[in-house]
Each structure stands twice: as structure tokens, then as C-alpha cells.
C-alpha positions in Angstrom: 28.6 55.3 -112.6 25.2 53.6 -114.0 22.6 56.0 -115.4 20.4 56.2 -112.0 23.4 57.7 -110.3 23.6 60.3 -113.3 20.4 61.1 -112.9 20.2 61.8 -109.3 23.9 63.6 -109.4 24.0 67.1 -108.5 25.3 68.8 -111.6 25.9 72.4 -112.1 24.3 75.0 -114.2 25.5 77.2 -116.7 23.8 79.5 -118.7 24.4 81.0 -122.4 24.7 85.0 -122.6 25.7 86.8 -126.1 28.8 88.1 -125.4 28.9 91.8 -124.5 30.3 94.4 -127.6 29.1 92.5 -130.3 26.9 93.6 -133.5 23.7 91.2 -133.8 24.1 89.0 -136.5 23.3 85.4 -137.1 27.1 84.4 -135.7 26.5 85.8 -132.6 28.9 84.4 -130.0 28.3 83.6 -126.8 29.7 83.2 -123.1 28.9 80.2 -121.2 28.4 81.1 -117.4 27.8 78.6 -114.1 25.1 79.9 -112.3 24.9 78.6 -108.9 21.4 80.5 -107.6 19.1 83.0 -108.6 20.4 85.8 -105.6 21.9 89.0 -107.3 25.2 87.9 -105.3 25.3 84.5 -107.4 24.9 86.6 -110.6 27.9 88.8 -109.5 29.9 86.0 -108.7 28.9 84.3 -111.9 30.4 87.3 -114.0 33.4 87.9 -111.5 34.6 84.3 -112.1 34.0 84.1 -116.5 35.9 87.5 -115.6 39.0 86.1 -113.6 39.2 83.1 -115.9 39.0 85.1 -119.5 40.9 88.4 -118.7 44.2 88.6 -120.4 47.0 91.1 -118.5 46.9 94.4 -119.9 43.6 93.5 -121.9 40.5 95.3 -121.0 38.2 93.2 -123.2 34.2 95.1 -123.5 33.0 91.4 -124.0 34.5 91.1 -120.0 33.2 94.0 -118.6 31.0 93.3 -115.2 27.7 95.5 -115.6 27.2 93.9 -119.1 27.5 90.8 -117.9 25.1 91.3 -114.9 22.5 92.8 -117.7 23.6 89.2 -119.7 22.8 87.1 -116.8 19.6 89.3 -116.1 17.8 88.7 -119.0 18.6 85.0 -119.5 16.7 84.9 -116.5 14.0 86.8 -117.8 14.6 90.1 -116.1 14.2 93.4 -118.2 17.7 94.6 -116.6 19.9 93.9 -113.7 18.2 96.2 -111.7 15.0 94.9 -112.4 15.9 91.8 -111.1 17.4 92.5 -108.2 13.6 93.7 -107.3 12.2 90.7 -108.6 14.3 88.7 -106.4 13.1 90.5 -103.1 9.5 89.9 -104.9 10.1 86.2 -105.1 11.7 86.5 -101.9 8.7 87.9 -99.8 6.6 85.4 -101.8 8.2 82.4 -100.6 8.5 83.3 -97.0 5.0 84.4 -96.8 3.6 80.9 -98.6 6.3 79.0 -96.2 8.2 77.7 -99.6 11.2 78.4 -98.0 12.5 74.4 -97.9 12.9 71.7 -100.6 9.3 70.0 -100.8 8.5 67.1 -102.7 5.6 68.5 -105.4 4.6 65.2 -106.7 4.2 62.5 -104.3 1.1 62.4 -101.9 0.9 59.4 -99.4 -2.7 59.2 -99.5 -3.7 59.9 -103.0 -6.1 57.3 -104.4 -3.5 57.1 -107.6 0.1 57.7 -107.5 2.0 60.4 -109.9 5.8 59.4 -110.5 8.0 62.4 -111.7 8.4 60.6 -115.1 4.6 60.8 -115.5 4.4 64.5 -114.6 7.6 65.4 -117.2 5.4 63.3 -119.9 2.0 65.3 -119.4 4.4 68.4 -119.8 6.6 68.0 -122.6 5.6 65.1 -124.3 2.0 65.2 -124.6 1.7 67.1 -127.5 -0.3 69.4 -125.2 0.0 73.1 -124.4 2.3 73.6 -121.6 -0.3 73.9 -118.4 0.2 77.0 -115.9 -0.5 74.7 -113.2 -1.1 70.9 -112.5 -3.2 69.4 -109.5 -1.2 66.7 -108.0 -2.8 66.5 -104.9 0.2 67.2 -102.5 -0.6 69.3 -99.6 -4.1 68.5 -99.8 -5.6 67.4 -96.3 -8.6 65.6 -98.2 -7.6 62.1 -97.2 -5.9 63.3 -93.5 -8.7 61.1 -92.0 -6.9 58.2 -92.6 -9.4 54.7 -91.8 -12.8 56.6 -92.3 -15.2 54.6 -94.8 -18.3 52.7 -94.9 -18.1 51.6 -91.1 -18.4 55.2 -89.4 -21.2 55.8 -93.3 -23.3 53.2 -91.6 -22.8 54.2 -88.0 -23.8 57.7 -88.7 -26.8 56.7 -91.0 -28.2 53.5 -89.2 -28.2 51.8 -92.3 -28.1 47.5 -92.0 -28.4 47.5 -96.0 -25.5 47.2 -98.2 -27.4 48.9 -100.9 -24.3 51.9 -101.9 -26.9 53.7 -104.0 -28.8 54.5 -100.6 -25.2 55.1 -99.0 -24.3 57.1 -101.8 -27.5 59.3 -101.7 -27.7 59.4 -97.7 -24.4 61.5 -98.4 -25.0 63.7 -101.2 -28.5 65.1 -99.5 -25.6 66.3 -97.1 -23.2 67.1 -99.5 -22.1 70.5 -97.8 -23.2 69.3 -94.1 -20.1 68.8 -91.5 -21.3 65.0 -90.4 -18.4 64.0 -88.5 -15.5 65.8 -86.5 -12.9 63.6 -85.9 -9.6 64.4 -83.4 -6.1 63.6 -84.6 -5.5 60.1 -84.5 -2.4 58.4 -83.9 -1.6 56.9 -87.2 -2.6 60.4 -88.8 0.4 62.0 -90.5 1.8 64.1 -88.4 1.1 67.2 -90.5 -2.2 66.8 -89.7 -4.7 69.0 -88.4 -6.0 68.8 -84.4 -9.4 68.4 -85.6 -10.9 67.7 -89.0 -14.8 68.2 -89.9 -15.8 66.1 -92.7 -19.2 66.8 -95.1 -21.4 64.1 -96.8 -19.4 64.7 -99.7 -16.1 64.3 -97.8 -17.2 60.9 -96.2 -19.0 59.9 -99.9 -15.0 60.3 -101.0 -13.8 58.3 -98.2 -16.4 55.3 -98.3 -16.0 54.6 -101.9 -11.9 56.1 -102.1 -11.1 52.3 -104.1 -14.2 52.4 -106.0 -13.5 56.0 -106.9 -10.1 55.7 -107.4 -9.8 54.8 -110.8 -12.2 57.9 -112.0 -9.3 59.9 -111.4 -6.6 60.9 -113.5 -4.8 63.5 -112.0 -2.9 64.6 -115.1 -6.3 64.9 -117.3 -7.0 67.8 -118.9 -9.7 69.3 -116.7 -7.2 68.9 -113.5 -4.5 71.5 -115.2 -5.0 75.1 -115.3 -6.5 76.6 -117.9 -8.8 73.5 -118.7 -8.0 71.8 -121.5 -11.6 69.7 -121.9 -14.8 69.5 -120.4 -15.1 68.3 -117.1 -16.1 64.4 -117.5 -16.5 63.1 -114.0 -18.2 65.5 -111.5 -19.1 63.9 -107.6 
């Protein structure tokens, strides 16, 4: 098996709890655990199994006792208790059914961005830029900015009645109409097909569109005024 196999293997996860009973000292000793979801039922079966495989006959070790392993679990985790996570869970329950996160989605690649993020890139901005760690990162994916896939300078012109290729008058035809819907278009065949029915473009949309390659290189979509908090001043503004 060569090292791109390793890396896309599915592997499972165990976690490191101090081991119930003990005094805290600096040779604390601890239980490692396979964890194989966040549901309180994975948890439970997490401790029952350490449990089955540890427990000597006639032994009725503390370190193996279920609730403290639960709590153990709990606040690897980051819950305050058992308890509390079993509300948390139904928190982050309702919160992914209700923002449809429900599926595996791929976070990083978007088909029309004007520059494209690889997953090594996004790892680097996060742990090995020296940075702080962002609470967010814009990577563009499930933006419908670029859904109206073809429109540029053609349907610019068309709409202004311009027969110069001066860009500086293009350019300024669309910012006078920055927040001005110009153009509805209706979903086109070579759309995506999570596209919308209809989409209403501004000046400013179309501006983005006409000069997308120009553009394209302004953006760096892991610079430090496209992560949340900011870490710089914007530097590029359209």
C-alpha cells in the first residue's frame, strides 16, 4: 500500500480518557477508546466494548465502571458532562437538519471559482501559517456568484451599446449600476444543475463576470481579510 492509499484509507478513531479512580498527578494513566461517531449510543458502546475487553472475572475494577467512562468520553469531546452532551448532540442535531448538512459535502472545491483551493493549501493556511487559527475561511463553495456560467463582455456590450473596447468605460458603465439588477437570465443547459431557475445579475455582478480572468489573480482566497476575524486590512475592494 503506497502512501496515497494511506491517506485516503478509512482508519478508525480512538480517543485518550484518564482512567477513572485515579489521583491527579503527573503519571496519570490513561484508557485508549475507538470512537466511531459523536451519537450518545456510540459513546456507550465505546465504554461497553474498553469494558468487555479489560474486565477480569470476579474483578469489579472503578477504572471500568460505565458512567465514568461516559463522563471520560464526554469531556474529551468537550462536553461539561455526559448529560450535557447528550443535549448538545440534539443541538447539533437540529442544527444540521435545519442548514441541510445532513450529507458528506465537499467544503473546498468550487467548479467555478476563478482560483482553485486544494485541501493541502487549506491544512497549510491553518496549521502551518504561523497564523492564529481562523473561526472561519471563505472558500467559495456554495456560492451561486459564478452560476451564470458564459456571461462576459458580449452580453457587457450588448446591454451597454458600446462598439469601444475601452474596459475603463466598460468598467465604469457597471459600477454607476453597481447595485442595479441589469440582466435576468433563465437556467441554461450547461448551468450546474444546482442552479437557480432564474438568476438577476447587478452591474457589479456582470463587472465580476466580464473581467473573471483579469480579476482572477486579485484573489487569494486564503488571505487574511477572507477569514473570520480579519487578520489585515482589506487590500483589494471592487
Amino acid at each position: 500500500m503506497n502512501t496515497e492509499n494511506l491517506l485516503h484509507a478509512a482508519r478508525p478513531t480512538y480517543v485518550l480518557i484518564p482512567r477513572p479512580g485515579q489521583s491527579e498527578t503527573n503519571d496519570q494513566k490513561y484508557w485508549s477508546m475507538r470512537l466511531d461517531g459523536l451519537d450518545q449510543n456510540h459513546i456507550k458502546a465505546s465504554a461497553k466494548e474498553l469494558r468487555k475487553a479489560r474486565m477480569r472475572p470476579g474483578h469489579d475494577d472503578p477504572a471500568l465502571k460505565l458512567t465514568p467512562l461516559y463522563q471520560g468520553l464526554a469531556h474529551a469531546l468537550g462536553g461539561t458532562s455526559f448529560d450535557a452532551w447528550r443535549i448538545t448532540e440534539q443541538d447539533l442535531r437540529t442544527f444540521l437538519v435545519d442548514n441541510g448538512m445532513t450529507k458528506p459535502v465537499d467544503l473546498i472545491s468550487w467548479s467555478r471559482a476563478p482560483s482553485r483551493l486544494t485541501a493541502r493549501q487549506v491544512s497549510d493556511r491553518l496549521f502551518n501559517s504561523g497564523l492564529p487559527l481562523p473561526q472561519r475561511i471563505f472558500t467559495g463553495v456554495g456560492s451561486k456568484f459564478y452560476t451564470a456560467h458564459g456571461v462576459g463582455r458580449a452580453d457587457l456590450d450588448l446591454l451597454s451599446k458600446f462598439t469601444t473596447s475601452d474596459d475603463m468605460a466598460r468598467f465604469e458603465w457597471c459600477q454607476s449600476r453597481e447595485k442595479q439588477v441589469v440582466l435576468s437570465l433563465q437556467k441554461d443547459a450547461f448551468w450546474e444543475d444546482s442552479a437557480p431557475e432564474f438568476v438577476d445579475l447587478t452591474g457589479r455582478d456582470l463587472l465580476l463576470h466580464t473581467f473573471r480572468l483579469e480579476l482572477a489573480g486579485a484573489f487569494n482566497l486564503l488571505g487574511s481579510n477572507l477569514v473570520a476575524p480579519m487578520e489585515a486590512q482589506t487590500e483589494f475592494r471592487v
